[in-house]
N, C-alpha and C positions, 0 to 999 in steps of 0.2 A: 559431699556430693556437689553441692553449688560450688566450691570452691576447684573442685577439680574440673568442673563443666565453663568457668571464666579460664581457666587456663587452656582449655582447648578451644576457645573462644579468641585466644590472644593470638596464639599460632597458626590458627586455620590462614591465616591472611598470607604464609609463607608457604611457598607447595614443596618447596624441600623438607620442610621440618615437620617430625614427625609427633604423634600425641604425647604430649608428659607420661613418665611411666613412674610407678613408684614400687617400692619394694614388695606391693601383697601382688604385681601385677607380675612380678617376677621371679618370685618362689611360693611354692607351696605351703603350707601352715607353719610359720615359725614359732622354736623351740622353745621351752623354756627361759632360756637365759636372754639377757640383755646382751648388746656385742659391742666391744671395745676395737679399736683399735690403735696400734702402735706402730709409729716409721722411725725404722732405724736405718743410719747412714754407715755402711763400713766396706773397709776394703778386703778382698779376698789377697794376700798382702805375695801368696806364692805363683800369680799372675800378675802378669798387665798387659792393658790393652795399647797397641800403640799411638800417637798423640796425632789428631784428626786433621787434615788440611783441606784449607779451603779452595776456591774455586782461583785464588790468585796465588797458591804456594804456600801461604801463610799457615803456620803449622802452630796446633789448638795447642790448649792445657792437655794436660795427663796427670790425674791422681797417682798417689804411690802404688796404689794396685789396684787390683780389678775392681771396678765398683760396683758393689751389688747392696743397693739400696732394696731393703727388707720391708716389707708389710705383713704387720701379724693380726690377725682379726681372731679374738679370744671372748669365751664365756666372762664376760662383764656382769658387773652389780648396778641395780638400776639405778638413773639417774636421770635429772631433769634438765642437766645441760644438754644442749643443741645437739641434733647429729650431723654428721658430714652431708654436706652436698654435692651431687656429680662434681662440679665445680670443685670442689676441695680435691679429691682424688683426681681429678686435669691437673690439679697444681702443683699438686706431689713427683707426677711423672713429668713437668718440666725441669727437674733436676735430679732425676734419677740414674742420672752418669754422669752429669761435672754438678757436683755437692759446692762449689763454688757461686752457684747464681743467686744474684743477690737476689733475696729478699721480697725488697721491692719489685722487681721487675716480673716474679712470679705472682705478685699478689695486684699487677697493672692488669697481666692480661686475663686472670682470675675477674677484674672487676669489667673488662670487656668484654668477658663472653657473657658476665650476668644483665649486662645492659647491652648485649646485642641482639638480634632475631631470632636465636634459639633459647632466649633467657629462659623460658618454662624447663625447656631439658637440661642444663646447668644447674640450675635452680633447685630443683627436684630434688627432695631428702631422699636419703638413703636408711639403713638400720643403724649404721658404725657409729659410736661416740670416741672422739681423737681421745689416749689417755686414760676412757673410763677403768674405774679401780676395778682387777680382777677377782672373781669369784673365789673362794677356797676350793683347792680340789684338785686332780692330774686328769689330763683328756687325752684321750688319743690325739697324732698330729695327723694330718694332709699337707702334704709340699704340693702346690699350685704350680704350672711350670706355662708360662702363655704361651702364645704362637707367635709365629717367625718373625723375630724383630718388633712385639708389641708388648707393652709396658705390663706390670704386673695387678695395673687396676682393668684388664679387659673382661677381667667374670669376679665383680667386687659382690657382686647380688649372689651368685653362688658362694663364694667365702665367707659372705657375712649369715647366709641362710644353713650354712654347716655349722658355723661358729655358735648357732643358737641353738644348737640341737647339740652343745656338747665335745667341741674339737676344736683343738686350736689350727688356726694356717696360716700357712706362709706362701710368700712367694716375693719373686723378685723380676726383674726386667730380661727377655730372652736378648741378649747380647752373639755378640759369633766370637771366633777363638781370638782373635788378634784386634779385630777394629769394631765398634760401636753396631753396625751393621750385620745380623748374621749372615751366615753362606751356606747355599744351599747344598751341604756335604757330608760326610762322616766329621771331619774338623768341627764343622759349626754345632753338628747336636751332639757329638761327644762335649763341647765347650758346655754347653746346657747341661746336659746330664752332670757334670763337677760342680757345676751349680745347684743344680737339687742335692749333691752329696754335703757343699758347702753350708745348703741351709739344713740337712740334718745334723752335722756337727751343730749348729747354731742353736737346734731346739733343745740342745742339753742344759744351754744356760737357762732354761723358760723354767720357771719353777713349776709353772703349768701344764708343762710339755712330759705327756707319758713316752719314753721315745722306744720303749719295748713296742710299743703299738705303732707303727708309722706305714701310710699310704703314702703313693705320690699320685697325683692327679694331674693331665697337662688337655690342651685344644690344640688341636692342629698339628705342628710341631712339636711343642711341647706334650705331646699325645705320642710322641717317639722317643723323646728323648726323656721320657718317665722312664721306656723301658730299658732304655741302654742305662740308665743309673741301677734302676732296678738289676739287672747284671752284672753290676760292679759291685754292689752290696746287698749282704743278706738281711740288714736292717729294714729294707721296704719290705711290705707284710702284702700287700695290696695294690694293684695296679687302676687307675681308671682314666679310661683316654675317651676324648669328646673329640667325635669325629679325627682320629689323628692320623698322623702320618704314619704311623706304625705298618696302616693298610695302605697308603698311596705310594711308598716310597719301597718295595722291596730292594732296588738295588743297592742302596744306600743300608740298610739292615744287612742285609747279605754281606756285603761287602766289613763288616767288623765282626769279624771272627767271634768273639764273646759272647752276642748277643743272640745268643740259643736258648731254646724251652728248657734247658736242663738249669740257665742259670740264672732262667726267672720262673720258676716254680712257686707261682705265686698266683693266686685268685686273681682275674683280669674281667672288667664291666667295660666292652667297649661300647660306647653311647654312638650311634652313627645317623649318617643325615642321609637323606634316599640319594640310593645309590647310583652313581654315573654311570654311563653305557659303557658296556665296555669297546665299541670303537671311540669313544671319548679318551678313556683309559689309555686306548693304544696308542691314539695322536700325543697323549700328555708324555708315553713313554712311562706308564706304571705300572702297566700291566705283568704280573711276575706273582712268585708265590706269596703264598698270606701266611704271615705271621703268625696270626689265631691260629690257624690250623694244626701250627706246629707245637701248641701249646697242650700236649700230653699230659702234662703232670700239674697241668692248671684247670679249677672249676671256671670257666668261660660264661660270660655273657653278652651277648650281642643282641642291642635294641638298632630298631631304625623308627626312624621321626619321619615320614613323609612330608610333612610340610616346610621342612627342615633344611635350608641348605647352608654350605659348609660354613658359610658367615655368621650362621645364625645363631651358632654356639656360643656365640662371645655378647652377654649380658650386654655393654658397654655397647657394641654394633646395633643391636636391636633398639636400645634407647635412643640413637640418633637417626636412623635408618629410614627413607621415608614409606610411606606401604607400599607404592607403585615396586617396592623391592622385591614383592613376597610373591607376583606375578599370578596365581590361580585361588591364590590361598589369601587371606584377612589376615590383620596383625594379631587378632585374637585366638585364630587356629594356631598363628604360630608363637605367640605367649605361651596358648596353653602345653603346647610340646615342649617347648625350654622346660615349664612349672616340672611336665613330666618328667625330663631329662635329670633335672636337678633332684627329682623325687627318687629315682633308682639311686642316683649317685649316694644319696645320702642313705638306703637301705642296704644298700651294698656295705657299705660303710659299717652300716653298723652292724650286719654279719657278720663280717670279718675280723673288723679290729675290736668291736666290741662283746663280738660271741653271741648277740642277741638271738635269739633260736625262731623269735617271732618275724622277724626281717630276713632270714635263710627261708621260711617258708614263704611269705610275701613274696622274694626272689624267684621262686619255685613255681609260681602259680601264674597262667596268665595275666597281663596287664586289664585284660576284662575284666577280669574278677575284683580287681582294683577302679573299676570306672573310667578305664581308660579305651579307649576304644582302637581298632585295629585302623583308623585314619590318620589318631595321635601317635602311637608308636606300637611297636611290637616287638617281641622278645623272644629270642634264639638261646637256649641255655644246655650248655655238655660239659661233663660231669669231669673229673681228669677223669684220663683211661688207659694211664702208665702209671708206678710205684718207681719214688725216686731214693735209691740207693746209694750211700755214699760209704764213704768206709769207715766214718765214725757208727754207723748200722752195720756193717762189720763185727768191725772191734768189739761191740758191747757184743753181739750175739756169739762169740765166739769165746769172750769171758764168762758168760751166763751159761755155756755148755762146757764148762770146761777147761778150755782151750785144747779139745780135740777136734779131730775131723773138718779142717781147715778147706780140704778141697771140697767136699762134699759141701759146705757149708757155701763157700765160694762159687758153686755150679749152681745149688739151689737159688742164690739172689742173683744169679745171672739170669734162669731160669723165667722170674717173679721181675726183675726189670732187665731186660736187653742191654741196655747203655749204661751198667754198674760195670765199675771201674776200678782195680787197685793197682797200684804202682809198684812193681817190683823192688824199686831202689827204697821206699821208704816201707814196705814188710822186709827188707832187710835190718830196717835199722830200728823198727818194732820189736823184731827180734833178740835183738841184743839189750832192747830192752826190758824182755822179758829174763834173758841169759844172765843180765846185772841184778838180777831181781830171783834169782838161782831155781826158776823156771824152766829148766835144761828142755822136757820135752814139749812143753807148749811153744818154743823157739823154733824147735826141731820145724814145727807143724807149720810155723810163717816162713821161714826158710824155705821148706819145702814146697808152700805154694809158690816162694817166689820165679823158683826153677820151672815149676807147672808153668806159670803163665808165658816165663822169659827162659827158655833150656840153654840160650847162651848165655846166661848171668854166672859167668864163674865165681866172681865174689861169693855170690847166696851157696854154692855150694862147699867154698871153703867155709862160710859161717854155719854151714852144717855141719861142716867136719867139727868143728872147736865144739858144737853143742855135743853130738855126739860123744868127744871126750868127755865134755862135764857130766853126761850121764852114764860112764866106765864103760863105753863100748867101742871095743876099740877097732873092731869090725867095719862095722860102721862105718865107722871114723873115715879110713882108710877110706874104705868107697865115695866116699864124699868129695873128700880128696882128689881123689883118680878122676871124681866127673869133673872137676872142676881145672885140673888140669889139661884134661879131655877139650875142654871148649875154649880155654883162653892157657895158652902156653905161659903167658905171665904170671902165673899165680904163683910167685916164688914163697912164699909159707904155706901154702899146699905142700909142694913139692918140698918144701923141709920138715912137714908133719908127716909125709908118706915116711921116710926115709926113719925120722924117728920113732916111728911106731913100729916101723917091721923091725928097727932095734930093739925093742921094749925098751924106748924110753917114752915118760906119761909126763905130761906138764905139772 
């Protein structure tokens, strides 16, 4: 306590700089484990960025490809070496894109910011030990994804406060598609979203890395571009966006076809900061449909932080920020809503990827009942209220019956989800692989829905003629035939199995 009361003692004398904060002022009760950290420097080698010029033409370095310098904050074993200092993580993100800078020259202005008028905020330990030796064991991961064009230490206090409770994370620096700079586009958070895929291929190498289990989590930006990755693959289990763009930006979501409820059917925690008016909204130009909304086939949750504004999400902002920032509100209203923020993220969390039954209910119940009060945050929670069918839920149901009554089967899961789907061209080619598999009438029955769904599909009706034969009906056959010549005059081995048949000739 004296020693944290001489460092508010040393700062008061600067009216920009704000109180030393240290890691219990910034998460809530940390976990078990001790937390490591590791930076790794690599190129994503099937990109690059182009090489940066300056203000006289002079045109920078360029690594051989994209650089996405990595930070993993992992369940560590305890240790009595040092931990990082704000200062160390500033140091790390002066060379998070040209892996080139010497040395020296990051550890000059390292020793300038400790010996200049913020030295208490620099200064100021954190949880992470650089290195420390990892725990035995597999954790679910979290891919971290920051905000727009800011480095991947902006919420090192939330990474290292999940890291101890059991998950390894990553993250890396948000970049834009071609230059250092992101853009404020489909381009730039499509470029992000490859990046969170880039650091789930990465977590396979982590011997720690459970990667059946994977969340992605982003702020701002990277609170959009969690879910456009999450759209591109079914490996994110969990979405959780702090304050993101997912709700400011409909045009920009709209606008990439992919990124629909159907192909992120995935538990979503959006953490949000009190919300702007919507004539604000309208002048910013954001006003449009919401994302959440459309999220059917997703258990949804929506906090809002009142004392919370959009900056405030970013651990790394709050520690340097001075309070004149928090305008109605104390810096300790607004800690304790971060602590909160960061307390859902990580129950979510653990409902999810770790199945915990005690954190589903936690989630379930209001934030009251948790001690949190309706000034610090509040919570909006809907359940999904769609059934999502694809046609491997099909296929198996259709095996397990059977393989009869294919349209009935097909009407009732249209019936149970609206937006199930199957594709005529590949129940044609199911079929034949039931045909190769001397399955003549369960063929028949995919065949047949293929024409149900598509009555111009001449193909599916000639491959009902052929199933037809393999099960001696030659009846049948014929008729199969005739429809499929009926809808597409091409079907020249239709029209030579019509002719053959009414010769009694059989294959």
């Amino acid at each position: 306590m004296i020693r944290r009361s001489l460092l508010v003692l040393l700062i008061i004398t600067s009216q920009a700089a704000s109180a030393a904060t240290g890691p219990a002022d910034m998460a809530p009760e940390f976990g078990q484990h001790a937390v490591g950290l590791r930076i790794v420097q690599q190129y994503d080698y099937s990109r690059q960025l182009e090489a940066p010029v300056d203000a006289f033409g002079k045109a920078g370095a360029v690594g051989p490809g994209r650089p996405i310098q990595t930070l993993v904050w992992y369940p560590a074993k305890a240790t009595r070496a040092a931990p990082m200092m704000v200062a160390d993580y500033l140091q790390a993100d002066l060379a998070d894109v040209d892996f080139s800078l010497p040395a020296q020259d990051a550890a000059k202005q390292r020793g300038a910011w400790l010996a200049g008028p913020r030295k208490a905020q620099y200064g100021a330990v954190t949880l992470a030990v650089r290195d420390a030796a990892p725990v035995a064991g597999r954790f679910p991961v979290v891919i971290y994804a920051p905000s727009f064009a800011a480095p991947a230490t902006e919420n090192f206090d939330l990474c290292e406060y999940l890291a101890s409770h059991g998950y390894v994370v990553i993250a890396s620096r948000s970049l834009g598609a071609r230059e250092v700079m992101m853009t404020e586009d489909v381009a730039g958070v499509e470029a992000q979203a490859a990046d969170i895929s880039f650091l789930v291929n990465y977590a396979q190498t982590l011997p720690q890395a459970d990667i059946t289990k994977i969340a992605a989590a982003g702020f701002s930006w990277g609170g959009m571009a969690n879910v456009f990755a999450a759209a591109r693959s079914n490996r994110i289990k969990a979405l959780v966006s702090l304050d993101g763009s997912i709700r400011y930006h409909p045009k920009i979501w709209g606008a990439a076809t992919s990124v629909r409820a159907q192909n992120t059917a995935v538990p979503m925690l959006f953490l949000g900061a009190r919300m702007p008016t919507a004539e604000s909204m309208e002048r910013d130009d954001k006003l449009g449909a919401s994302y959440l909304n459309t999220m059917k086939y997703s258990d949804v949750y929506v906090t809002t932080a009142p004392p919370m504004h959009h900056g405030d999400f970013s651990g790394l902002h709050l520690r340097f920020v001075p309070d004149s920032d928090f305008g109605d509100y104390q810096r300790t209203e607004v800690l304790q809503a971060y602590r909160s923020v960061a307390l859902y993220a990580r129950r979510f969390l653990d409902a999810y990827l770790k199945q915990d039954a005690s954190a589903l209910a936690f989630l379930q119940q209001s934030p009251a009942r948790h001690g949190i009060g309706p000034q610090v945050l509040t919570l909006e929670s809907r359940p999904a209220s769609a059934v999502l069918l694809g046609e491997g839920d099909f296929l198996r149901a259709f095996a397990k019956g059977g393989y009869f009554n294919a349209q009935v089967l097909y009407a009732d899961m249209r019936t149970r989800a609206p937006d199930f789907k199957l594709s005529p061209l590949n129940l044609n080619n199911l079929g034949y692989q039931l045909l190769r598999a001397d399955n003549a009438r369960g063929a028949v029955q995919l065949f047949k829905l293929a024409t149900y769904i598509d009555p111009a599909f001449g193909n599916a009706f000639d491959s009902e003629g052929e199933a037809y034969e393999a099960l001696g009906d030659t009846a049948a056959a014929i008729v199969a035939y005739e429809k499929a010549v009926a809808v597409d005059k091409g079907q020249v081995n239709a029209l030579t199995r019509i002719n053959a048949l009414r010769a009694g000739e059989r294959k």
